[in-house]
N, C-alpha and C positions, 0 to 999 in steps of 0.2 A: 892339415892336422896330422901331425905323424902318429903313428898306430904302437902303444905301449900293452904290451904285455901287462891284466893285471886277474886276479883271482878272487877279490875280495869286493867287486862290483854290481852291481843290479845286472849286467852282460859280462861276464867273465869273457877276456880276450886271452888268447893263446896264439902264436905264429909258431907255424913248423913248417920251417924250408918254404918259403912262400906261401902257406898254405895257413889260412887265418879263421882259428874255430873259434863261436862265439855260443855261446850259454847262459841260456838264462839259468840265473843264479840265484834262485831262492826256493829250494826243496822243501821247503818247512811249507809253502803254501802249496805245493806243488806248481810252481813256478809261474806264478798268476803274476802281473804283470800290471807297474802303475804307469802314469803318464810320464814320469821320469824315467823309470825303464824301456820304455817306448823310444825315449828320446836318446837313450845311451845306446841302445841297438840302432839308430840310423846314424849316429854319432860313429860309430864301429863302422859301421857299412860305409860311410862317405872314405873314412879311413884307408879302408879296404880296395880301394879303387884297382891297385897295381898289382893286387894280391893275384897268382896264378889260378885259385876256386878259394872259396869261402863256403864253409862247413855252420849251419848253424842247427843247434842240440840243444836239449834240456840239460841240467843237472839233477842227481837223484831218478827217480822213479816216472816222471813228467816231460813231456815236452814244454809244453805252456797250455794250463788252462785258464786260457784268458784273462781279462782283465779285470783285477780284484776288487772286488766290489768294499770291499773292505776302506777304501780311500776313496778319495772323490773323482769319481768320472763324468766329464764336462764333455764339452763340444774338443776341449785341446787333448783330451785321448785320442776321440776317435780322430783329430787331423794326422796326432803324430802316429799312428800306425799306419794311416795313410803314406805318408811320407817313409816310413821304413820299407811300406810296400811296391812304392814308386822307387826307391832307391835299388829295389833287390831285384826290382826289372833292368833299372837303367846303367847299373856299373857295370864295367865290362868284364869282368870275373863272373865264371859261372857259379851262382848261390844252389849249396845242395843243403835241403832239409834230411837231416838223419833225425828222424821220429823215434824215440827212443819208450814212449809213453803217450800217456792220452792228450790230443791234441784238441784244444775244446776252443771254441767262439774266435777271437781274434788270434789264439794260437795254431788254431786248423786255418785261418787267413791267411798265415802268414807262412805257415808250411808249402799251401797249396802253389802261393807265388812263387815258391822258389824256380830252379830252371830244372832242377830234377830232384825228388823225392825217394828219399829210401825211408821203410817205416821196419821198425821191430813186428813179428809175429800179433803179439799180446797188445800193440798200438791199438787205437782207435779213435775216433774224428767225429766230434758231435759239434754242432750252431746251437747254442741252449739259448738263443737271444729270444724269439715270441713271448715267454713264459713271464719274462720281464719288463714286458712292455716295448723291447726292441728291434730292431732292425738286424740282419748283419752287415758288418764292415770289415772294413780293411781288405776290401775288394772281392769279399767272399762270394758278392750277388754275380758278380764275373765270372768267380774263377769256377765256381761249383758248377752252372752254366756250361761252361767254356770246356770244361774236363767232364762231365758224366751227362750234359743234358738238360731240360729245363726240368722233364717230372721228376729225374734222380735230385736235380737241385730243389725240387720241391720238397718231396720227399723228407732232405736233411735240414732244409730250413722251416719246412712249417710241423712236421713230424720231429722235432727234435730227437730222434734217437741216436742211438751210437752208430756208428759206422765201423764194423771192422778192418784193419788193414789189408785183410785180403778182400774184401767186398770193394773197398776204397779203391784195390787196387784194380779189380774188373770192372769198375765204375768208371777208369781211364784219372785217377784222382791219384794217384802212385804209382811208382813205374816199377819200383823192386820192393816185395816184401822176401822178412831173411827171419833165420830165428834171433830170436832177442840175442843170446848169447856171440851172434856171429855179426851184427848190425857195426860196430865199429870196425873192422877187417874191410867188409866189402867197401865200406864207404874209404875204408883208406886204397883201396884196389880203385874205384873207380878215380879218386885225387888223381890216382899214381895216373891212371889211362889218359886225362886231360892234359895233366904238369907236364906229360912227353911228347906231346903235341905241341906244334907251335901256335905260342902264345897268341898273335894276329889272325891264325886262324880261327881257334878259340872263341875269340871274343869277337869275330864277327857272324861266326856263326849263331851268335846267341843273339848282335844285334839284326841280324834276318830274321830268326824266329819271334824274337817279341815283335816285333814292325807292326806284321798285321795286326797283332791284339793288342797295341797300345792304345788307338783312341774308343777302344771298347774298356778297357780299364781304368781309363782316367773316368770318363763317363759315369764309370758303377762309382769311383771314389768321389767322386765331386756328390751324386749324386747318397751318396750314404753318410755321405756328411751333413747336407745340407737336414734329410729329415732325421737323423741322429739327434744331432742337437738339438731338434725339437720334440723328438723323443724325448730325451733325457731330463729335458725342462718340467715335465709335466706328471702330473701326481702318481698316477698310473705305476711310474717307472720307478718312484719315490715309496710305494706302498709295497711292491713286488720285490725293491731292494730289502727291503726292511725284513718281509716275508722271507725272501730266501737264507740272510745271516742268521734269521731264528728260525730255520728252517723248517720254517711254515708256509709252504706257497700259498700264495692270495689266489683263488679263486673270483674271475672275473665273470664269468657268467649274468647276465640278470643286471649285465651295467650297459649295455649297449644304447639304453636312449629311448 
């Protein structure tokens, strides 16, 4: 699939000089994300293969807070953000997350996977999935783990609270936080530090780093899928969705059985 330039998509694509930034492109929700946009960001990333780093950013105010309940989310969301997640390991272009805004459920997934994370000042990283009757995905049960620990990964997933990007960042969960206003410069300084490197270096350095924690990643995706989808299936998650577009959380208390 050869990679087009376009601006008026669910993942807005840009190439500059090798260097291929993708955005999710719907600020009016702050950049909540359906199964089809899931599917055009791996769509981008397969694209992306030869690209010298891959930059992915919100548009507007947002990085991505997750995925919009607004539409139907089935067992084929959470595969394809699986698959965008699996793809941002396995291309040989280094994937950087320029966090621009709040990074919430599968849009903190999918931050976290990148190969290096730069976040704005005012950023911040919530898993809002228990409230809903969910899980998290898109590799988040790894990577949160993986980067800050099991009680910090506890913490963000059963404590749903926000996570600031400098907390995030001594958490071992981002590598560089900047002020907002300076967030696109460093990220184009760090493009510039990899594109001057040679390429085969590059990209093998990034296949020795994932090595180790690939069959610990596939694990968490297989496994987040398998009880997602039965999540998702069941009234819980049906009563909770409901609850939160009329923002009214359902109170589960006093139903345990």
């Amino acid at each position: 699939m050869a990679l087009t330039d376009s601006t008026d998509s669910l993942v807005s694509i840009e190439s500059r000089q090798g260097v291929v930034w993708l955005r999710f492109n719907r600020p009016d929700t702050l950049n909540a994300v359906s199964t089809a946009a899931l599917g055009a960001l791996s769509a981008a990333l397969e694209a992306s293969r030869n690209a010298d780093a891959v930059v992915i950013t919100g548009a507007g105010r947002a990085f991505c807070t997750g995925a919009d309940l607004g539409t139907d989310v089935t067992g084929a969301t959470v595969a394809a953000a699986a698959e965008a997640v699996s793809l941002i390991a396995e291309i040989p272009a280094p994937v950087i997350a320029a966090v621009n805004g709040p990074a919430a459920g599968v849009g903190a997934s999918i931050a976290f996977a990148c190969d290096l994370v730069l976040a704005a000042e005012s950023a911040f990283f919530l898993l809002p999935f228990l409230p809903l009757g969910l899980v998290p995905d898109g590799g988040a049960t790894h990577a949160v783990v993986a980067g800050a620990g099991r009680i910090r990964g506890a913490r963000m997933a059963f404590g749903g609270e926000r996570i600031p990007a400098a907390l995030a960042a001594e958490w071992g969960l981002v590598g560089e936080v900047v002020p907002d206003d300076q967030l696109g410069t460093r990220v184009d300084d760090v493009v510039a530090r990899l594109c001057s490197a040679p390429r085969a270096a590059v990209s093998e350095t990034k296949r020795l780093l994932r090595a180790a924690e690939a069959p610990a990643l596939q694990a968490a995706l297989d496994g987040e899928l398998e009880i997602q989808a039965d999540l998702l299936g069941r009234s819980e998650y049906a009563r909770a969705r409901e609850g939160f577009l009329a923002r009214n959380p359902v109170d589960f208390r006093g139903e345990r059985g």
